[in-house]
VEXDREN-2710 file (C-alpha; in Angstrom, 1 decimal):
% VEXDREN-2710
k/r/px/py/pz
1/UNK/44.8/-5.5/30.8
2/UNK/43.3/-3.8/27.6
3/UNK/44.7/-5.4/24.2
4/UNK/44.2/-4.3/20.8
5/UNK/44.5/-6.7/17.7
6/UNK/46.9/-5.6/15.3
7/UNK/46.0/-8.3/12.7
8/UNK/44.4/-7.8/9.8
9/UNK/43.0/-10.8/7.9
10/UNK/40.4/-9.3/6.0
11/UNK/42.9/-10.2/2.7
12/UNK/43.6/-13.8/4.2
13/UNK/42.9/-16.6/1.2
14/UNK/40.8/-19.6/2.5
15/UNK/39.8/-22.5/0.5
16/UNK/35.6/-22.8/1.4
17/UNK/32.6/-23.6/0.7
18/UNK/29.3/-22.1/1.5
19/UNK/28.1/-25.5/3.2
20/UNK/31.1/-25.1/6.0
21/UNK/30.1/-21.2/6.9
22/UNK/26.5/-22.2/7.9
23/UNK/26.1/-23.5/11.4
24/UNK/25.0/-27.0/11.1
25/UNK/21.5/-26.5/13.0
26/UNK/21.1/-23.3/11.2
27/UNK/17.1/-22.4/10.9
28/UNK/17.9/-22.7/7.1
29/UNK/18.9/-26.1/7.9
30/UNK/15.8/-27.0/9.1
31/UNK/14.0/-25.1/6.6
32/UNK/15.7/-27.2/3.5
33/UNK/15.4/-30.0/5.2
34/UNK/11.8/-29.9/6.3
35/UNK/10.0/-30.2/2.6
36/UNK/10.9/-31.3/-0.7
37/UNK/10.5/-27.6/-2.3
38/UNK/10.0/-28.7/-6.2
39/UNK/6.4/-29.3/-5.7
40/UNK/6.6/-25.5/-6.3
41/UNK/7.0/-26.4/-9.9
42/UNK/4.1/-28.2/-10.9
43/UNK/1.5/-25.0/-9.3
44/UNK/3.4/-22.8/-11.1
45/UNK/4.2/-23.9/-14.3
46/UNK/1.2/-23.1/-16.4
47/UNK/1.8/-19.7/-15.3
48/UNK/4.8/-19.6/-18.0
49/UNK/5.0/-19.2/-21.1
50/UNK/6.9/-22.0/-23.7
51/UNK/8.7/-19.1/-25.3
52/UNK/10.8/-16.3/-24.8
53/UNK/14.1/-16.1/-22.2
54/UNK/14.9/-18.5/-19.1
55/UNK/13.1/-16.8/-16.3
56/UNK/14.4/-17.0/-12.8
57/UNK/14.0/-20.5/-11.4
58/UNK/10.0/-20.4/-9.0
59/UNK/11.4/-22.3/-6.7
60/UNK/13.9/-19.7/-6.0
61/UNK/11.3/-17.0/-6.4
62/UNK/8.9/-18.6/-3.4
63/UNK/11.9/-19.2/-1.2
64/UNK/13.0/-15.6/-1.4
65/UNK/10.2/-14.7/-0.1
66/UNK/10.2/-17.7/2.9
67/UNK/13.6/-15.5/4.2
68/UNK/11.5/-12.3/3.8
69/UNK/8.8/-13.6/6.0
70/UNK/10.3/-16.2/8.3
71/UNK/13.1/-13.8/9.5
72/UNK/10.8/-10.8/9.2
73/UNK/13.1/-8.5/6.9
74/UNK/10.6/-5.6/6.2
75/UNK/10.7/-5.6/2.6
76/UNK/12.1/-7.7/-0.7
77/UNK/14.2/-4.5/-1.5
78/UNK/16.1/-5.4/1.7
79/UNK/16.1/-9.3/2.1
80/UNK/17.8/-8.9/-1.5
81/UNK/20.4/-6.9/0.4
82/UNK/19.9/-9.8/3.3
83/UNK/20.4/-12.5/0.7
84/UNK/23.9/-10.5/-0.9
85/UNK/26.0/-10.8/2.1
86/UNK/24.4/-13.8/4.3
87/UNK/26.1/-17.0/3.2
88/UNK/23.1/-18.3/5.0
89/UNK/20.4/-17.1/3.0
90/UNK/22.8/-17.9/-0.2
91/UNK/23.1/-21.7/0.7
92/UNK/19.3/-22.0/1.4
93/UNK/18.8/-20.5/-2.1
94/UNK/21.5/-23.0/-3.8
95/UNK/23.7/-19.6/-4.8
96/UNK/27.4/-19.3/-4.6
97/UNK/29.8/-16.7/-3.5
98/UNK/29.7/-15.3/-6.5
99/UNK/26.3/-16.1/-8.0
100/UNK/24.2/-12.9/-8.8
101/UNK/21.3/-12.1/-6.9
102/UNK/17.6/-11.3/-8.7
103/UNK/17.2/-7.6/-8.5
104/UNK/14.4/-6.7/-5.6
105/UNK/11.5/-5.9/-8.6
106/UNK/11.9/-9.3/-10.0
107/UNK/9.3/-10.7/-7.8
108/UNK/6.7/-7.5/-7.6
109/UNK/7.2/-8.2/-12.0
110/UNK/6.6/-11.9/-11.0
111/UNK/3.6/-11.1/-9.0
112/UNK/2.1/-8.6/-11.7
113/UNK/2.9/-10.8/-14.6
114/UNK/1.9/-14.3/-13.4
115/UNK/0.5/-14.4/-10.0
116/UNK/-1.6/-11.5/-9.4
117/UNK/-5.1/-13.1/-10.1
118/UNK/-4.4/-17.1/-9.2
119/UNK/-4.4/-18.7/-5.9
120/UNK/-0.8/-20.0/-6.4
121/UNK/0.0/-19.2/-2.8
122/UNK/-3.1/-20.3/-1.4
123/UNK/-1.9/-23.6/-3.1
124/UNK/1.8/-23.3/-1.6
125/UNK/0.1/-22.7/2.5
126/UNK/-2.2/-25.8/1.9
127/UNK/0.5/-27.9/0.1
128/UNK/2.9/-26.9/3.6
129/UNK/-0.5/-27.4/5.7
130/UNK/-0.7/-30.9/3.6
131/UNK/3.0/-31.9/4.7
132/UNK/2.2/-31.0/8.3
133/UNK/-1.1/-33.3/8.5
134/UNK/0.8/-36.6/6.8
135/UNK/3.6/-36.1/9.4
136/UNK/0.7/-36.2/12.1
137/UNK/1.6/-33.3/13.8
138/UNK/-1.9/-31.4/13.4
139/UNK/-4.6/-31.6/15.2
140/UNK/-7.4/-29.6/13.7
141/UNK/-10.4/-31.6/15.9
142/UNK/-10.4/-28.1/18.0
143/UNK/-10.0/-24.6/16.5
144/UNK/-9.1/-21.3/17.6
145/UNK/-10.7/-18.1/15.7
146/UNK/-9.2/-14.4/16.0
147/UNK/-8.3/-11.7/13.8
148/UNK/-5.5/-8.8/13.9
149/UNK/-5.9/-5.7/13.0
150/UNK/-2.9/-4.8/10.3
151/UNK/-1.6/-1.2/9.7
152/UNK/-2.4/0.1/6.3
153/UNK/-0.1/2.0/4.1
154/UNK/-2.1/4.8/4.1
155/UNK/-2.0/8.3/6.2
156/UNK/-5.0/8.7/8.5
157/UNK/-5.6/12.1/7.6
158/UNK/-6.2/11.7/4.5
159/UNK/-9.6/10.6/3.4
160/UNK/-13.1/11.0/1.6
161/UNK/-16.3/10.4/3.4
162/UNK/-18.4/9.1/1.5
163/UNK/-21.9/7.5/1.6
164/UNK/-21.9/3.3/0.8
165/UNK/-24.5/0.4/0.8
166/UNK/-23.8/-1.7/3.8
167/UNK/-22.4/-5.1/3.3
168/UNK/-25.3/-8.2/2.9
169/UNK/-24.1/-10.7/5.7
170/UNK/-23.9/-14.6/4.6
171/UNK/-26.8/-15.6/6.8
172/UNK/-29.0/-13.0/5.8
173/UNK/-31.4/-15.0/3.4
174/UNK/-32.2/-17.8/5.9
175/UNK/-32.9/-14.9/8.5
176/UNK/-35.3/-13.2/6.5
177/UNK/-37.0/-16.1/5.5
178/UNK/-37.2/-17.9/9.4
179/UNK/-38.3/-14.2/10.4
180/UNK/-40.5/-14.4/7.9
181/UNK/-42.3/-18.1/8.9
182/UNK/-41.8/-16.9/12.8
183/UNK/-44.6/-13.6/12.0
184/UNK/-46.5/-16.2/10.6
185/UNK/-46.5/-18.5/13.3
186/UNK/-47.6/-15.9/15.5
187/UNK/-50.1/-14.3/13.4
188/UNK/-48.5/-11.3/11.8
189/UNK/-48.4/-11.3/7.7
190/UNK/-45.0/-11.8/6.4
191/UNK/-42.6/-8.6/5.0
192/UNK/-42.7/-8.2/1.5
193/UNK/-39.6/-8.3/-0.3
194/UNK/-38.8/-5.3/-0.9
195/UNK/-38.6/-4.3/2.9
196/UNK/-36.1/-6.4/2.7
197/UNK/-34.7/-5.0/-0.5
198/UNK/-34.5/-1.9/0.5
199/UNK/-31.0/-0.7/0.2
200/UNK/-29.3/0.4/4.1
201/UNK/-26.6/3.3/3.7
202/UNK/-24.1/4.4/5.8
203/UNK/-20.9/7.0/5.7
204/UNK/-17.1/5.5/6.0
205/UNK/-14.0/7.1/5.7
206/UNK/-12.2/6.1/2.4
207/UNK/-8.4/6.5/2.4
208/UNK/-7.1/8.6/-0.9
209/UNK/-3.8/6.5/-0.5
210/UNK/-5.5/2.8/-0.3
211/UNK/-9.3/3.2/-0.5
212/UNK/-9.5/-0.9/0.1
213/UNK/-8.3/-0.3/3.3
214/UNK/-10.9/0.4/6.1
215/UNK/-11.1/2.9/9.0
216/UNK/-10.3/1.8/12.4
217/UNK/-11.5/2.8/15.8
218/UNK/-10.4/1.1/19.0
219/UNK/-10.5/4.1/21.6
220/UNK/-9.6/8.1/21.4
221/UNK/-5.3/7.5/20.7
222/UNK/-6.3/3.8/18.3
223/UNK/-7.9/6.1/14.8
224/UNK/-6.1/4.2/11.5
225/UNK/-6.9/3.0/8.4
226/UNK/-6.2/-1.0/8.5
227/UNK/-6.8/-4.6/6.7
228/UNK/-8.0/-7.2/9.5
229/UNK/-6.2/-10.3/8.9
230/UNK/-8.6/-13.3/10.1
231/UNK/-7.5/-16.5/10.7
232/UNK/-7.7/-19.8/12.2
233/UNK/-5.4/-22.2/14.4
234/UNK/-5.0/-25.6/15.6
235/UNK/-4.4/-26.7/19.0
236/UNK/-0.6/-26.7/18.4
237/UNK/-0.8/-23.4/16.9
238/UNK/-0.5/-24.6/13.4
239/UNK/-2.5/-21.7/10.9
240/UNK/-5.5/-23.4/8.9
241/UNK/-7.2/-21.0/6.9
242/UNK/-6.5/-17.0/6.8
243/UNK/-9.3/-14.6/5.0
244/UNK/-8.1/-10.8/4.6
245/UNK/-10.8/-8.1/4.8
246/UNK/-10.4/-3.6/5.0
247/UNK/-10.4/-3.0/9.1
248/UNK/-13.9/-1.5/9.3
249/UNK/-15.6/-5.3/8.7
250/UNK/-16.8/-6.6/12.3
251/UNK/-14.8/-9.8/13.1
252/UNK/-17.9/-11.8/13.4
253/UNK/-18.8/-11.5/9.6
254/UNK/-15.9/-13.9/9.0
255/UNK/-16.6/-16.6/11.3
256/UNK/-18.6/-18.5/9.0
257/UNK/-16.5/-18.1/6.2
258/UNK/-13.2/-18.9/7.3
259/UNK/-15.2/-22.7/9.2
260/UNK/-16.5/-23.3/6.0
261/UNK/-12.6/-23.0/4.2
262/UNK/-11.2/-25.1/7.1
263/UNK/-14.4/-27.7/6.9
264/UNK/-13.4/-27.6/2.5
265/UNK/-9.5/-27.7/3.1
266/UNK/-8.9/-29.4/6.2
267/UNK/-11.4/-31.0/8.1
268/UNK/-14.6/-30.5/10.0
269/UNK/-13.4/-29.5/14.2
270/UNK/-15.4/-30.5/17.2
271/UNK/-15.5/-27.7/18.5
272/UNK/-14.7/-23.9/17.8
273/UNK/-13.4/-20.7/20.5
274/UNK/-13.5/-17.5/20.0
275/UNK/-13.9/-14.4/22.1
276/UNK/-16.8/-12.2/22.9
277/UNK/-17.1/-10.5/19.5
278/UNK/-18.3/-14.0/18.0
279/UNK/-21.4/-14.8/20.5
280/UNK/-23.7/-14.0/18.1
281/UNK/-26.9/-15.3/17.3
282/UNK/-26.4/-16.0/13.7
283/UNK/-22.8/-18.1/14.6
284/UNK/-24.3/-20.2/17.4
285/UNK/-26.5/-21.0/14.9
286/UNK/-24.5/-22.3/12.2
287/UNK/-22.2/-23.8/14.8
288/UNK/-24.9/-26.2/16.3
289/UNK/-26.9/-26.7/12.7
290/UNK/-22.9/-28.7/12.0
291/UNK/-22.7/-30.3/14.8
292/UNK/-20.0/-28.4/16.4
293/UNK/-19.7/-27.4/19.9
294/UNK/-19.2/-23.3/20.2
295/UNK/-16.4/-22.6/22.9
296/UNK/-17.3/-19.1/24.2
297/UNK/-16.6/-16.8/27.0
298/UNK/-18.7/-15.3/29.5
299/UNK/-20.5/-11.7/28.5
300/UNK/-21.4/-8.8/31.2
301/UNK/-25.1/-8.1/30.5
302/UNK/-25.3/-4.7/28.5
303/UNK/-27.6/-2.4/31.1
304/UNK/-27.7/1.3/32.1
305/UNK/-26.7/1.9/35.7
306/UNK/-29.5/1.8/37.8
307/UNK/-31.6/-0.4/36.0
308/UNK/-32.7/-3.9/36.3
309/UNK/-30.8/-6.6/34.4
310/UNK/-32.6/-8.6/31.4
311/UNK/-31.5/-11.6/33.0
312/UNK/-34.0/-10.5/35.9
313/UNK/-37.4/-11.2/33.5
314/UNK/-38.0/-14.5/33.1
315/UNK/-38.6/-15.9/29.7
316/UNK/-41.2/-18.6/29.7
317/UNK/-40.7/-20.8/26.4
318/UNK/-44.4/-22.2/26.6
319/UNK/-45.9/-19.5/26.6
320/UNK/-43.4/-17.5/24.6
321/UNK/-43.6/-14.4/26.9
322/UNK/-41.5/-12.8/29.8
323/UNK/-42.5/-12.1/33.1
324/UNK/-41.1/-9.0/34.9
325/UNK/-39.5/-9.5/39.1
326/UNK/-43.2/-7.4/40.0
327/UNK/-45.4/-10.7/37.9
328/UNK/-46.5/-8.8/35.2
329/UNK/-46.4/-10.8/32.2
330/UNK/-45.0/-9.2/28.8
331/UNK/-46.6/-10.3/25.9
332/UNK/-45.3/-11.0/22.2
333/UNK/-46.1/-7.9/19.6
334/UNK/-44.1/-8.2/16.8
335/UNK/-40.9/-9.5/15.3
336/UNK/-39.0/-6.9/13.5
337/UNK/-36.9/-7.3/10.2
338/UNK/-33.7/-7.9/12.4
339/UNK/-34.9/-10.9/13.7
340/UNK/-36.0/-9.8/16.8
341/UNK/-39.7/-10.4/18.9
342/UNK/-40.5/-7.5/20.5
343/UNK/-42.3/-8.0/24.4
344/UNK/-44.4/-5.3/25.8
345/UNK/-45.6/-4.5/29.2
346/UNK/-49.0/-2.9/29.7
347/UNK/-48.4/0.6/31.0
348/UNK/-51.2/1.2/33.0
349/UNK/-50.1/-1.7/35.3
350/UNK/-46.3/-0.2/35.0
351/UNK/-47.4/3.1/36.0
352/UNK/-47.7/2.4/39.8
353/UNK/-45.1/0.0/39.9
354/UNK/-42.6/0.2/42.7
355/UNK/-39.8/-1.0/40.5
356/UNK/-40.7/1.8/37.5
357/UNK/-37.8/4.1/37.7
358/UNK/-35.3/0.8/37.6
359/UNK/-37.8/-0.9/34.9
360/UNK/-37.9/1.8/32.4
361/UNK/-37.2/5.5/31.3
362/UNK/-40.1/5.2/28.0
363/UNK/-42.2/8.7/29.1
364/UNK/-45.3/5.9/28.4
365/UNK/-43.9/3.5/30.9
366/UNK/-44.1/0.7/28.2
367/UNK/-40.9/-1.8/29.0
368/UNK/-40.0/-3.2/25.6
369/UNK/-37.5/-6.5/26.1
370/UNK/-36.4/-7.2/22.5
371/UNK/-35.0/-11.5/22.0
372/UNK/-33.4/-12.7/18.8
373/UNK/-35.6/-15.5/16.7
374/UNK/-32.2/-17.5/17.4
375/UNK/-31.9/-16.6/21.0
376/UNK/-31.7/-20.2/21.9
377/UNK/-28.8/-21.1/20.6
378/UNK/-27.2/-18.2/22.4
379/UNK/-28.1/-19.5/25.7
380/UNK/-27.5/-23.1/25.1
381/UNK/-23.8/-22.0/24.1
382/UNK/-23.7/-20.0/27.7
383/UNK/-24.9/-23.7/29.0
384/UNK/-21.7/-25.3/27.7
385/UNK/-19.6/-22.7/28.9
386/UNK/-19.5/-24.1/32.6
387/UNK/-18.9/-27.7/31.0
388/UNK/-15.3/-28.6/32.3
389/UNK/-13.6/-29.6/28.5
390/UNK/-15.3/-26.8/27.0
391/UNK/-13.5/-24.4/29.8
392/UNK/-10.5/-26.3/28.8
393/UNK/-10.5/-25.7/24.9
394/UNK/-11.3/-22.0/25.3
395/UNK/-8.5/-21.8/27.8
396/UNK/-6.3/-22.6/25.1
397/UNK/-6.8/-19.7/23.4
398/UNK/-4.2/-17.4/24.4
399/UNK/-1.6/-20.4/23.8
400/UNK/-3.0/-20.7/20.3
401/UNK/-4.6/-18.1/17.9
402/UNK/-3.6/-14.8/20.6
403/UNK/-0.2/-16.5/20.3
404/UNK/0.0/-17.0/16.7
405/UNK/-0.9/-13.1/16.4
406/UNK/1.8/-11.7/18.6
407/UNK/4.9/-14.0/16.9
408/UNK/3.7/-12.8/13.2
409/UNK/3.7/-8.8/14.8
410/UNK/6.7/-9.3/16.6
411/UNK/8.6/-11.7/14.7
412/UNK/7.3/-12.0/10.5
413/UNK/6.7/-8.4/10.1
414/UNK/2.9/-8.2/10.0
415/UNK/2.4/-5.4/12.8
416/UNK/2.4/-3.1/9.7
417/UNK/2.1/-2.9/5.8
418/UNK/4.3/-1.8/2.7
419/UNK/1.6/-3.3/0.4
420/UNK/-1.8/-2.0/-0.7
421/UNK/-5.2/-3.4/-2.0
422/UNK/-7.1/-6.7/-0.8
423/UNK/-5.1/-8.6/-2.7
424/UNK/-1.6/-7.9/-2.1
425/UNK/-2.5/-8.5/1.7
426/UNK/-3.9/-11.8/0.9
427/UNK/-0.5/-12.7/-0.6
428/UNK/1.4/-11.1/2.6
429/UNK/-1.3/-12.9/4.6
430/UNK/-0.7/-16.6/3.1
431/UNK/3.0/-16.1/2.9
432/UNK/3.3/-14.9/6.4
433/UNK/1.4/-17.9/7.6
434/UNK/3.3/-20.3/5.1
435/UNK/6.7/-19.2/6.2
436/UNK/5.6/-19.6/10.2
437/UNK/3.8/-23.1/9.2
438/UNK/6.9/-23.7/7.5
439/UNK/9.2/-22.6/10.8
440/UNK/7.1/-24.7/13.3
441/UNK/7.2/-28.1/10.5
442/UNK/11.0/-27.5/10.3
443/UNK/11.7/-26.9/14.5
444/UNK/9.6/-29.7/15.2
445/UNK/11.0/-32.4/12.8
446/UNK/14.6/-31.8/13.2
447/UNK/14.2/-32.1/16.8
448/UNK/12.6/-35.1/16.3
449/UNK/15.6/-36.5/13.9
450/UNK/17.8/-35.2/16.4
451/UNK/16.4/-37.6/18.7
452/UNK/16.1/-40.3/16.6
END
């Protein structure tokens, strides 16, 4: 039988308080009680002045934005609307019924005024990061590397191409100079510097609306201008380290980077996964030169239809050449500025080869098999891919860093951007990662005391 209420107690007097209208295991709960938040004040405060009027307490400030980013409101405009009518949100912030609410500006003003250039929230992840270690509950011995690609707030359609010097990579010194010593060994005179100095350009897309975003291309329908958040994960899932960069800079120009940060800030891991876009020859490197094991994934070899596989000549380390399935042996003739020894056949032996047509397509029928200076380190990572722990760590990827990724799209509000410039994303970056640092610290512990 249908009923309708004919009360109405919207006018009904109680006698509360804000600690009775929130649930006792309340995420705020957990949040307030997780971390002693006045280690806020010492960071900030010689970012404010001695004079002039009372400004709005910093610890209220950086917890405004923990509701923005651990419940994934989309903006401060609206978590100040949040804040206003979620008694909540008001008891986590210490307000009253009746206690007015910072106007949404106050911290963009903050952020201009006092934190724009400082690390301050750089400071506030590691000091949360800090909390987590001395509670035992990270376990940075194994690492997970990925990055996400971040909608700018920027149309696609409008740009300006324009002509730019491409970026110097961080290994690029020692690769010119073991390059260099490898010519050397073999005979060849070194490249001068300026061969090396000689400035490479190429043509972007530049957004009119954020030109420190960069254009994206994943396939025909994927075409967007974008920041590419990189960052790094425990086994648990825990964030270590987060570097921001525009959405055109290849994910495995960061890898170095973002170790060295967690190697400064944290600790120095074991061992380090990552998908195909890191099994490089320059991050191999630099992986085994620390004495940490590179935890990578199986790559399809990159040949034309048709033709024979590079796997199929055999390298001979010895002698440093290859030798092709018919015997012929391809001797060392240079190594070019990239870093790469260049093998060549001898054509008139190829020319009446049975295996031509699958060998080559050159209209000399010259095979040229090109093999990074730091080859080696490629293949010894593919050796300790079929290792049984190493299997094991990289397994853990999609319960980690891929993991990590999908709850700060789906549930902090990362899948796009209000914000523009490197910097602001940095903040939004560290925040985001903070306040799901901060989330995982506060579900874990207050199971733990529920227990107890």
């Amino acid at each position: 039988m249908m009923s309708k209420n004919q009360i109405n107690e919207r006018d009904q007097i109680e006698m509360i308080t804000i600690e009775e209208l929130v649930p006792k295991d309340h995420l705020v709960r957990k949040l307030e009680s997780a971390i002693d938040y006045s280690f806020i004040y010492p960071l900030v405060e010689p970012l404010y002045s001695k004079l002039g009027r009372p400004s709005v307490d910093p610890v209220v400030l950086i917890k405004m934005t923990f509701v923005q980013y651990v419940f994934g409101i989309r903006s401060m405009r609206q978590t100040i609307k949040e804040i206003e009518t979620n008694m909540a949100y008001r008891w986590f912030l210490g307000f009253g019924f009746h206690s007015e609410v910072p106007h949404f500006s106050t911290f963009g003003k903050n952020y201009e005024r006092r934190f724009q250039d400082t690390d301050i929230f750089e400071q506030i992840f590691y000091r949360i990061l800090k909390e987590i270690a001395d509670k035992g509950l990270l376990s940075a011995d194994h690492i997970f590397i990925d990055s996400t690609h971040v909608k700018a707030s920027a149309n696609k359609r409008k740009f300006e191409k324009k002509m730019v010097r491409k970026e110097t990579r961080a290994y690029e010194a020692k690769l010119q100079e073991e390059l260099n010593q490898d010519r050397i060994d073999h005979g060849k005179k070194p490249f001068p510097p300026d061969k090396f100095e000689k400035e490479e350009i190429k043509e972007i897309k530049e957004s009119t609306t954020d030109p420190e975003s960069g254009y994206y291309v994943k396939d025909e329908r994927t075409k967007q201008f974008a920041y590419s958040f990189h960052a790094a994960a425990d086994r648990y899932g825990f964030i270590l380290g987060s570097i921001v960069t525009p959405g055109n800079v290849h994910d495995s120009h960061m890898l170095q980077p973002l170790v060295e940060k967690v190697i400064e800030k944290v600790k120095k891991p074991l061992a380090v996964a990552a998908d195909a876009a890191y099994k490089t020859p320059a991050i191999t490197k630099f992986l085994f030169e620390h004495d940490i094991q590179p935890a990578l994934p199986y790559t399809r070899p990159k040949t034309k239809d048709g033709f024979l596989s590079k796997h199929e000549y055999v390298y001979d380390e010895y002698y440093d050449c290859y030798l092709c399935p018919e015997g012929q042996v391809l001797k060392y003739t240079t190594t070019t500025k990239d870093g790469k020894r260049q093998y060549k056949s001898n054509p008139t032996q190829c020319v009446n080869c049975p295996l031509l047509t699958q060998c080559t397509s050159s209209k000399d029928h010259r095979k040229i098999i090109e093999r990074h200076i730091w080859a080696h380190h490629v293949e010894e990572a593919d050796h300790l891919r079929h290792q049984s722990d190493i299997k094991q760590i990289y397994a853990r990827r999609k319960e980690t860093i891929e993991r990590v990724f999908a709850d700060a799209k789906e549930k902090h509000g990362m899948r796009w951007t209000t914000l523009r410039g490197i910097k602001k994303l940095s903040m939004q970056a560290m925040l985001t990662f903070a306040a799901m640092n901060l989330k995982k610290l506060a579900n874990w512990t207050w199971q733990a005391s529920e227990m107890a």
